[in-house]
mmCIF file as gemmi writes it, N, C-alpha and C atoms, coordinates in Angstrom:
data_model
loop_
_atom_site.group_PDB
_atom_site.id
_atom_site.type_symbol
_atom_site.label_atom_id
_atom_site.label_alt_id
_atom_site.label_comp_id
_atom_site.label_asym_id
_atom_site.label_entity_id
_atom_site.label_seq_id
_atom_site.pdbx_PDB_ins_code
_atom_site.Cartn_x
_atom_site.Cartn_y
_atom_site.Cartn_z
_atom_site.occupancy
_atom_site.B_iso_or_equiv
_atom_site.pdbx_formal_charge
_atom_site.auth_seq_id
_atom_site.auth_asym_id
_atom_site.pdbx_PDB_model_num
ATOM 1 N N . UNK Axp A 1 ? -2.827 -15.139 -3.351 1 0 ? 1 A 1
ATOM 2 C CA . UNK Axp A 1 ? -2.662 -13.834 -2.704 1 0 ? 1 A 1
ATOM 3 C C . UNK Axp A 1 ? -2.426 -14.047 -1.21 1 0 ? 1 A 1
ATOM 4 N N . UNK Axp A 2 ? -1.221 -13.529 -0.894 1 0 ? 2 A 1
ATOM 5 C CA . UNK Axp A 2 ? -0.986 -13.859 1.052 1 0 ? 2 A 1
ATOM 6 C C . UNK Axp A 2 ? -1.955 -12.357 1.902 1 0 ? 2 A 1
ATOM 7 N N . UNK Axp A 3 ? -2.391 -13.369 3.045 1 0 ? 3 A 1
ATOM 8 C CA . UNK Axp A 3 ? -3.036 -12.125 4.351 1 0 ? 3 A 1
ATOM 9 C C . UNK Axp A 3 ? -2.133 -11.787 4.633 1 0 ? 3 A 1
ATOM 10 N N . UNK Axp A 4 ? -0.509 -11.643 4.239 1 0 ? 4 A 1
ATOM 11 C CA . UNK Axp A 4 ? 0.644 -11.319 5.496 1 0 ? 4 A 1
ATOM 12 C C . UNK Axp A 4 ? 0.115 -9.533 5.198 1 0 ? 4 A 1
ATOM 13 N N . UNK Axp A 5 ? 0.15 -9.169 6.499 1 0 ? 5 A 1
ATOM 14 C CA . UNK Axp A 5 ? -0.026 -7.569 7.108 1 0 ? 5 A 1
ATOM 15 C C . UNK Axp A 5 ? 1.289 -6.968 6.413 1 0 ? 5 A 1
ATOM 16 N N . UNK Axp A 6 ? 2.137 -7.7 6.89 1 0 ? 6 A 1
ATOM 17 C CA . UNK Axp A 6 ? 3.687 -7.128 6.231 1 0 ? 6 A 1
ATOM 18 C C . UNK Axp A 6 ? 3.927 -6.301 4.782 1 0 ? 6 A 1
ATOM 19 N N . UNK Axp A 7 ? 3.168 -7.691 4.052 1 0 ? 7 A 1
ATOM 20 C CA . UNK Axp A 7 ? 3.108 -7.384 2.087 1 0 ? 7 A 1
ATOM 21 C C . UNK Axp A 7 ? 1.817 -6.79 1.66 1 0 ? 7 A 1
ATOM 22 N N . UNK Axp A 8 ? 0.759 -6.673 2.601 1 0 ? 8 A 1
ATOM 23 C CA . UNK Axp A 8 ? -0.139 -5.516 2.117 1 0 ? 8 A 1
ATOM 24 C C . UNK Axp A 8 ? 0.224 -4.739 1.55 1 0 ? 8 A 1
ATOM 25 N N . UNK Axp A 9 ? -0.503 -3.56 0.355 1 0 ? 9 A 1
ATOM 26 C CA . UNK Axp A 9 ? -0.547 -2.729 -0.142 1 0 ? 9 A 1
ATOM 27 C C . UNK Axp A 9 ? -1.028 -1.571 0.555 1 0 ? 9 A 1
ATOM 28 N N . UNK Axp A 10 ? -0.749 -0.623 0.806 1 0 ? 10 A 1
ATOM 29 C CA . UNK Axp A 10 ? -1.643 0.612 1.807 1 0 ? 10 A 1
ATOM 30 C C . UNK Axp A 10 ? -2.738 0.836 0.563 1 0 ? 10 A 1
ATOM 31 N N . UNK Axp A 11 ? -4.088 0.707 2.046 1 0 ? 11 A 1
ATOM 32 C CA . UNK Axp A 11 ? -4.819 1.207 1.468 1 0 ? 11 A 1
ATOM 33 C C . UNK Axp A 11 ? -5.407 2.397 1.398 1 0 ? 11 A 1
ATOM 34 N N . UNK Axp A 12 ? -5.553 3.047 0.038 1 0 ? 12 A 1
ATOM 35 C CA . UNK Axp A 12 ? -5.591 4.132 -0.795 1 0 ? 12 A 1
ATOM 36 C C . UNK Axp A 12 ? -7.257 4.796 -0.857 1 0 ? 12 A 1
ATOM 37 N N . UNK Axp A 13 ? -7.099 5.975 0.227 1 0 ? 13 A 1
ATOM 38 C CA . UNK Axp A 13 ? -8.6 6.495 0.455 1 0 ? 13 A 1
ATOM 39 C C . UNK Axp A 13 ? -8.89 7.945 -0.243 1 0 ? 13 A 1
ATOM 40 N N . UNK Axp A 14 ? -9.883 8.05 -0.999 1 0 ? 14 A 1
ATOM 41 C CA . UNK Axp A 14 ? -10.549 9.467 -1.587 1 0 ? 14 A 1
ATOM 42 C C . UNK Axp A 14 ? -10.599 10.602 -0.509 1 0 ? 14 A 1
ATOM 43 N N . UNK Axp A 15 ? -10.806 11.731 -0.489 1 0 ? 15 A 1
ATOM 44 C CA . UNK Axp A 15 ? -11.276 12.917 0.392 1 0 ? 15 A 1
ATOM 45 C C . UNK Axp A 15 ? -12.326 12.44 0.817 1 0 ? 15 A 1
ATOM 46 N N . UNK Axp A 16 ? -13.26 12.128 0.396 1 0 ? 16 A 1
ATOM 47 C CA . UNK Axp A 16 ? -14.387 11.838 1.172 1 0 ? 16 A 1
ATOM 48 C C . UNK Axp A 16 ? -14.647 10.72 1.91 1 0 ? 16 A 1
ATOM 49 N N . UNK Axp A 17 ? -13.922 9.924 1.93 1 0 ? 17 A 1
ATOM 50 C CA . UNK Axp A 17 ? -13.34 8.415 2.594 1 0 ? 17 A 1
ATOM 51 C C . UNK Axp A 17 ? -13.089 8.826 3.901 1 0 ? 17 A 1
ATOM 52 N N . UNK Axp A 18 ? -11.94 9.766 3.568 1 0 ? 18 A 1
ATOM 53 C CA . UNK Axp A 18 ? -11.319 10.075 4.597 1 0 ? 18 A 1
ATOM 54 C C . UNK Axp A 18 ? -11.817 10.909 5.711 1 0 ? 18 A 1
ATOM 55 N N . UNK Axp A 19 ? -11.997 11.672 5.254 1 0 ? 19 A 1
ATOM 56 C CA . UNK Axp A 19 ? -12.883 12.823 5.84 1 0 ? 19 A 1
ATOM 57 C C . UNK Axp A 19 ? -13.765 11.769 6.479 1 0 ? 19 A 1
ATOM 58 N N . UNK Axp A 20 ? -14.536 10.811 6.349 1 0 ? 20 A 1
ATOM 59 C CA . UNK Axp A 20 ? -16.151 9.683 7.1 1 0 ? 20 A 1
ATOM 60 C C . UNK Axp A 20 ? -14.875 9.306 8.12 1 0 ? 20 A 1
ATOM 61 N N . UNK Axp A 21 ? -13.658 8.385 7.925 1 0 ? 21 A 1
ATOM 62 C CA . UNK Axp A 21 ? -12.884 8.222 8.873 1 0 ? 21 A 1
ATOM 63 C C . UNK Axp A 21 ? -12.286 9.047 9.885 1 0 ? 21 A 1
ATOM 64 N N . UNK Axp A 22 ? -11.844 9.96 9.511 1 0 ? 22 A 1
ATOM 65 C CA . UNK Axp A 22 ? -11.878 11.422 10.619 1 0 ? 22 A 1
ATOM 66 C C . UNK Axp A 22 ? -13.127 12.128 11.122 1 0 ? 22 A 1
ATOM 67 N N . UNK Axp A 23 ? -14.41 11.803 10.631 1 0 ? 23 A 1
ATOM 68 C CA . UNK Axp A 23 ? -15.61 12.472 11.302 1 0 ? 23 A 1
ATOM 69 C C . UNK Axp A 23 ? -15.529 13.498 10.807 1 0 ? 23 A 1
ATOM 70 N N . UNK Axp A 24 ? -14.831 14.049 9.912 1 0 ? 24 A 1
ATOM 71 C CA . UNK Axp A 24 ? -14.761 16.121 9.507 1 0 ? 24 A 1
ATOM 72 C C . UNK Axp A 24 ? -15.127 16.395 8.346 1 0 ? 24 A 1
ATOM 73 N N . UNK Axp A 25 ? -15.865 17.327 8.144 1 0 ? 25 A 1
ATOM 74 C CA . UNK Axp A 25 ? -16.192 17.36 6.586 1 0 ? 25 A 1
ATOM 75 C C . UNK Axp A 25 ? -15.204 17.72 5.642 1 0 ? 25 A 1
ATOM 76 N N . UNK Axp A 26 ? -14.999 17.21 4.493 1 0 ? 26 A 1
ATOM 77 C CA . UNK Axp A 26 ? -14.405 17.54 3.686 1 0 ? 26 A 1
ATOM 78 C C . UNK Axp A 26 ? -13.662 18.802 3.136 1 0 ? 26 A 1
ATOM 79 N N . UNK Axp A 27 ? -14.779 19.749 3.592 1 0 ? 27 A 1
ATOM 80 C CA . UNK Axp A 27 ? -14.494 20.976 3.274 1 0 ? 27 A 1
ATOM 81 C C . UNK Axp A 27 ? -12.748 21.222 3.792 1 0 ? 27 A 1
ATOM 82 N N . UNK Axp A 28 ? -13.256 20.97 5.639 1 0 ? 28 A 1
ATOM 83 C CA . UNK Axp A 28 ? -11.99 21.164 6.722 1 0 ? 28 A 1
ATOM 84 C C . UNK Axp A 28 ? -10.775 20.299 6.329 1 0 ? 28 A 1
ATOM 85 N N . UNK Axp A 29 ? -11.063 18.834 5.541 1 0 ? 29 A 1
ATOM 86 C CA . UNK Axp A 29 ? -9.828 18.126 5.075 1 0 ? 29 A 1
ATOM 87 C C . UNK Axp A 29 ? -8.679 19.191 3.923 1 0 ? 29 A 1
ATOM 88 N N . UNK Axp A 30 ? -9.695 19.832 3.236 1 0 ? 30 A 1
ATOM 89 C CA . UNK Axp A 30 ? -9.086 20.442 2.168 1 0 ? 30 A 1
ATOM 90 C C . UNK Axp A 30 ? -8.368 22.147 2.356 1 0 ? 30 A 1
ATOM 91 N N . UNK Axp A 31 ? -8.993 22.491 3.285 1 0 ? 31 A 1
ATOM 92 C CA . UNK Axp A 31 ? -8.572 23.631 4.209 1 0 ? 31 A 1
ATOM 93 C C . UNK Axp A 31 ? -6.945 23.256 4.674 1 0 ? 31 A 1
ATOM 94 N N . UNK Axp A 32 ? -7.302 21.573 5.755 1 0 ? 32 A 1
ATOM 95 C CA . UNK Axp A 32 ? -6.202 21.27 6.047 1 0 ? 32 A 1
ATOM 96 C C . UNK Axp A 32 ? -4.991 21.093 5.069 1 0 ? 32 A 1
ATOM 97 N N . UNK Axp A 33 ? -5.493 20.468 4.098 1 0 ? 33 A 1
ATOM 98 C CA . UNK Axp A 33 ? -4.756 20.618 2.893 1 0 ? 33 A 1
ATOM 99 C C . UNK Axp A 33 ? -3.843 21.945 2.628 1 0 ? 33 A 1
ATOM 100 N N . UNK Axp A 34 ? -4.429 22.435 2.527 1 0 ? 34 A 1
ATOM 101 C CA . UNK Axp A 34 ? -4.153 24.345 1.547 1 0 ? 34 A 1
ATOM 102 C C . UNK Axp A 34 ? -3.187 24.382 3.177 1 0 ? 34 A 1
ATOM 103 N N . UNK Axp A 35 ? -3.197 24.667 3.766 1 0 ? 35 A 1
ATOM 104 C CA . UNK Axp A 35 ? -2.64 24.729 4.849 1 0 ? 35 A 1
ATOM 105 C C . UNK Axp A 35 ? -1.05 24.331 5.598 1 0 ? 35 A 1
ATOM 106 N N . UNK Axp A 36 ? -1.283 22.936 5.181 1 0 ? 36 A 1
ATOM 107 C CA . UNK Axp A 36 ? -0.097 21.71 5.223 1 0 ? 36 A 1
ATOM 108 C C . UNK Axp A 36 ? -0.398 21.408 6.151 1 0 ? 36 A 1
ATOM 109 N N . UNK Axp A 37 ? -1.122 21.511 7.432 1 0 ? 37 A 1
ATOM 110 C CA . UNK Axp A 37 ? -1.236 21.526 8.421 1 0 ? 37 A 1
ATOM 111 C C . UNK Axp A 37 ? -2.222 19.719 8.632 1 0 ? 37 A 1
ATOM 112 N N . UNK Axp A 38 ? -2.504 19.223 7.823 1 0 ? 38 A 1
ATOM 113 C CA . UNK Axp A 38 ? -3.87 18.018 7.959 1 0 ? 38 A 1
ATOM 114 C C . UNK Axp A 38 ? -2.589 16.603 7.685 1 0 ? 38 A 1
ATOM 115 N N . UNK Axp A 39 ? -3.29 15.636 7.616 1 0 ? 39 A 1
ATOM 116 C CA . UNK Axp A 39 ? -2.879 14.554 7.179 1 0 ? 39 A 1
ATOM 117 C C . UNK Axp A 39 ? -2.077 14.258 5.932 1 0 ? 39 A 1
ATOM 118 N N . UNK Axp A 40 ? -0.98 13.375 5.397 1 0 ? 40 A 1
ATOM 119 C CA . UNK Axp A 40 ? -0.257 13.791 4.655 1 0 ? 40 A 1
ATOM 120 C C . UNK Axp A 40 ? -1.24 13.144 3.262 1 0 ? 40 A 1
ATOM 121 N N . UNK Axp A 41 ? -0.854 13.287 1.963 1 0 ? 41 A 1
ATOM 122 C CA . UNK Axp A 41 ? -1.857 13.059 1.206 1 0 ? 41 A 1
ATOM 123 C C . UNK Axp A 41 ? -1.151 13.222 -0.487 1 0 ? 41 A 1
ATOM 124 N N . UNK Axp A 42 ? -1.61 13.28 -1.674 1 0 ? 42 A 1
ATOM 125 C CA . UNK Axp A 42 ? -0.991 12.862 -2.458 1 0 ? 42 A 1
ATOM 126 C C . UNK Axp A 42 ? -1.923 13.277 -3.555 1 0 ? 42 A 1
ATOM 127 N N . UNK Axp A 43 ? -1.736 13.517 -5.256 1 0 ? 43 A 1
ATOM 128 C CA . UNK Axp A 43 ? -2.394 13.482 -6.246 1 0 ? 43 A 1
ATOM 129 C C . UNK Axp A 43 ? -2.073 12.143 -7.242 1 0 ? 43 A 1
ATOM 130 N N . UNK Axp A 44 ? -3.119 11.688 -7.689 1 0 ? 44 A 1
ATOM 131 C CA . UNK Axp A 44 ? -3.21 10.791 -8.32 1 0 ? 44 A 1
ATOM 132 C C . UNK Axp A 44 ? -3.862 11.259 -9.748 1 0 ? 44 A 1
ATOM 133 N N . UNK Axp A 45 ? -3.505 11.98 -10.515 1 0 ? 45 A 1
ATOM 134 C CA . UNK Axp A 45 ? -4.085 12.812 -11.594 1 0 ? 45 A 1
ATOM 135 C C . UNK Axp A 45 ? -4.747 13.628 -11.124 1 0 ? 45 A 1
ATOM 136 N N . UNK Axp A 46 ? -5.984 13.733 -11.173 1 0 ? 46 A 1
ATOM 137 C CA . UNK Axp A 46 ? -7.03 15.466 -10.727 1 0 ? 46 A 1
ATOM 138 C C . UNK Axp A 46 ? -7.25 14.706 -9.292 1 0 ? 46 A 1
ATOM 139 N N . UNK Axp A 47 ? -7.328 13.391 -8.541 1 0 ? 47 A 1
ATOM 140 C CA . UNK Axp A 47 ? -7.797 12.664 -7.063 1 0 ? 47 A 1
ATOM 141 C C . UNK Axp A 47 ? -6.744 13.015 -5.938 1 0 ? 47 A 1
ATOM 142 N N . UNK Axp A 48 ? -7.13 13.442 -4.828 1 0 ? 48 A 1
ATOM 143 C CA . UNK Axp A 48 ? -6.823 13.735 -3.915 1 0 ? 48 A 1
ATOM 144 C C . UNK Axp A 48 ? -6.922 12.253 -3.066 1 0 ? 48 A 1
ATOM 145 N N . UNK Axp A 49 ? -5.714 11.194 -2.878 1 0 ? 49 A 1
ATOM 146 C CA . UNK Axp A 49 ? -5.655 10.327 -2.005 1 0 ? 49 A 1
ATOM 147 C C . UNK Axp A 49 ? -5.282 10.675 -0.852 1 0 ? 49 A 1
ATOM 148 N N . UNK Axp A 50 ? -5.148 9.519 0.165 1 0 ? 50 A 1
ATOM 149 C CA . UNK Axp A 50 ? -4.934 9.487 1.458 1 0 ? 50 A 1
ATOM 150 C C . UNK Axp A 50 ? -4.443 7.983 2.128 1 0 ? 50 A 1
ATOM 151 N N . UNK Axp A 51 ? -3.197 7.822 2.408 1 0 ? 51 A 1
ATOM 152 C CA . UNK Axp A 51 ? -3.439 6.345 2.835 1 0 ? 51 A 1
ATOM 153 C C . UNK Axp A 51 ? -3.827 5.999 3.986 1 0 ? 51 A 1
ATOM 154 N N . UNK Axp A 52 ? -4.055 5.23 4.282 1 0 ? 52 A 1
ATOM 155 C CA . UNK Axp A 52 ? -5.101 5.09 5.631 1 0 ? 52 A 1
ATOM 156 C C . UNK Axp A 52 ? -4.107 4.858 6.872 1 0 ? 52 A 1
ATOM 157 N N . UNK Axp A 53 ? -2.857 4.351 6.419 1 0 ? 53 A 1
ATOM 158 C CA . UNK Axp A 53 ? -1.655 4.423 7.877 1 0 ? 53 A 1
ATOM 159 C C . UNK Axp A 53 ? -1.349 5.825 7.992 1 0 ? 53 A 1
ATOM 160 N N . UNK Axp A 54 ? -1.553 6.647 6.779 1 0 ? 54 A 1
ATOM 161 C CA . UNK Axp A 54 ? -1.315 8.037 7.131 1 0 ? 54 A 1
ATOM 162 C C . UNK Axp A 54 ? -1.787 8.585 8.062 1 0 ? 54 A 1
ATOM 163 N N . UNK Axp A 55 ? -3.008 8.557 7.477 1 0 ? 55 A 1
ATOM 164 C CA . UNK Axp A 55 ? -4.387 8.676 8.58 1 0 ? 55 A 1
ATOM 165 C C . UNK Axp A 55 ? -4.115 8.427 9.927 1 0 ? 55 A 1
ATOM 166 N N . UNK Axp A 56 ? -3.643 7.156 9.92 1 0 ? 56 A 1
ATOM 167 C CA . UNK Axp A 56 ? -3.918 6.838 11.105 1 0 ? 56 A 1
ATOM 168 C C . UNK Axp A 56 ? -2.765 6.982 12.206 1 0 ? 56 A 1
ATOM 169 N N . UNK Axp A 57 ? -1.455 7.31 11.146 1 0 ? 57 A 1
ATOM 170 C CA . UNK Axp A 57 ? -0.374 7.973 12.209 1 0 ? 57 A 1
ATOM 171 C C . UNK Axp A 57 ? -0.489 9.648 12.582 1 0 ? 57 A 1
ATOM 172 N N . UNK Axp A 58 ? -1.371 10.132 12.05 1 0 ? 58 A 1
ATOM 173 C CA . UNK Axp A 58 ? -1.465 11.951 12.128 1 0 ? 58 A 1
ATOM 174 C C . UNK Axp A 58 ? -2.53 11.594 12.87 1 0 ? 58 A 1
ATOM 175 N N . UNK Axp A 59 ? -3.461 10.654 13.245 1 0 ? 59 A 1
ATOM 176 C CA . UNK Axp A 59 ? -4.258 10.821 14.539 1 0 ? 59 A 1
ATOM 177 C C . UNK Axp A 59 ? -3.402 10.689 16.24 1 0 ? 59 A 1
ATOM 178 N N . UNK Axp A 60 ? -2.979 9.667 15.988 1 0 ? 60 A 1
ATOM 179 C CA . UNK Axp A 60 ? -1.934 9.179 16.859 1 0 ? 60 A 1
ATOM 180 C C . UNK Axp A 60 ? -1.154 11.039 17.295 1 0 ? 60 A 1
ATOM 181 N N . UNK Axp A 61 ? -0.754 11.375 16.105 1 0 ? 61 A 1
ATOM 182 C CA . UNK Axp A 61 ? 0.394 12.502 16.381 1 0 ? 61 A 1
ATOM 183 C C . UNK Axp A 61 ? -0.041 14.094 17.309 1 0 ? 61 A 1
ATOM 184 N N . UNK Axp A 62 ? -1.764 13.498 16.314 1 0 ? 62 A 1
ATOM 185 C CA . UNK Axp A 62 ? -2.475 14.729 17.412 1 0 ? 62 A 1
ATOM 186 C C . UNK Axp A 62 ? -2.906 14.642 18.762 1 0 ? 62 A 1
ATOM 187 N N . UNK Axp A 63 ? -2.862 12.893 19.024 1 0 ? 63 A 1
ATOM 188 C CA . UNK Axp A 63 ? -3.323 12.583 20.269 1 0 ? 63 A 1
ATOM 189 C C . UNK Axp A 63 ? -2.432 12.605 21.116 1 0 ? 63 A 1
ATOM 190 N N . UNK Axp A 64 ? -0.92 12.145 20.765 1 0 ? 64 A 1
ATOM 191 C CA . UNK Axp A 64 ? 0.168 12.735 21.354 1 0 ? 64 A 1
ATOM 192 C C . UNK Axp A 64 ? 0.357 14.023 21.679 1 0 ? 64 A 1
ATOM 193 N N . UNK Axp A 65 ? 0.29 14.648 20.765 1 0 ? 65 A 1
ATOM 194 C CA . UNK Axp A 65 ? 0.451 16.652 21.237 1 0 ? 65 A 1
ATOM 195 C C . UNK Axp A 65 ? -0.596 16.887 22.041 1 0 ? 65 A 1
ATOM 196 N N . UNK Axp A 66 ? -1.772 16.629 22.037 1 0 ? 66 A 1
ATOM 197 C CA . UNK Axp A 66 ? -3.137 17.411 22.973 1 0 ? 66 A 1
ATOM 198 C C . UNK Axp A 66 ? -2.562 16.831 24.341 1 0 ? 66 A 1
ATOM 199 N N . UNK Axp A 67 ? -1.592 15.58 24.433 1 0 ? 67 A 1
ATOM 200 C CA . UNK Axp A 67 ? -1.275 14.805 25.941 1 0 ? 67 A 1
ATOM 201 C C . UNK Axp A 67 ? -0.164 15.703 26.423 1 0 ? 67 A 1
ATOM 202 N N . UNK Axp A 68 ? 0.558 16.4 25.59 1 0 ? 68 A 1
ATOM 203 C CA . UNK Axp A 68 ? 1.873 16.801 25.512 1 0 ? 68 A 1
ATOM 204 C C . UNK Axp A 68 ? 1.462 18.328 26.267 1 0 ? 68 A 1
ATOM 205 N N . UNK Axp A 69 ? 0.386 18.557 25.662 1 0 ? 69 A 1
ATOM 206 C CA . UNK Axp A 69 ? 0.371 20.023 26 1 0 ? 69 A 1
ATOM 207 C C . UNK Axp A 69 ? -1.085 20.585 26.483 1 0 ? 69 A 1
């Protein structure tokens, strides 16, 4: 199995994963959800994923806009 960063697989986070990585409760992830407005995200049968570059480019995007404006 190679460490290359390149051929990683994204890794694949639950609502409640995610939500501990954003600090927000779940509730507000799923709000964001219903919304369109949150992080981008995906069904995996009845599971609500999240990949974690997602994550971590919609933080970036908000930290950009709050600089922006």
């Amino acid at each position: 199995m190679s460490d290359d960063p390149a051929r990683r697989e994204p890794e694949l986070l639950t609502i409640t994963e995610a939500a501990e990585l954003l600090r927000a409760p779940v509730a507000t992830l799923r709000y964001w959800r219903h919304l369109g407005t949150g992080p981008r995200s995906f069904r995996l049968g009845r599971r609500v994923l999240y990949r974690r570059d997602d994550l971590q480019a919609w933080v970036e995007q908000q930290l950009s806009r709050g600089a922006a404006g």
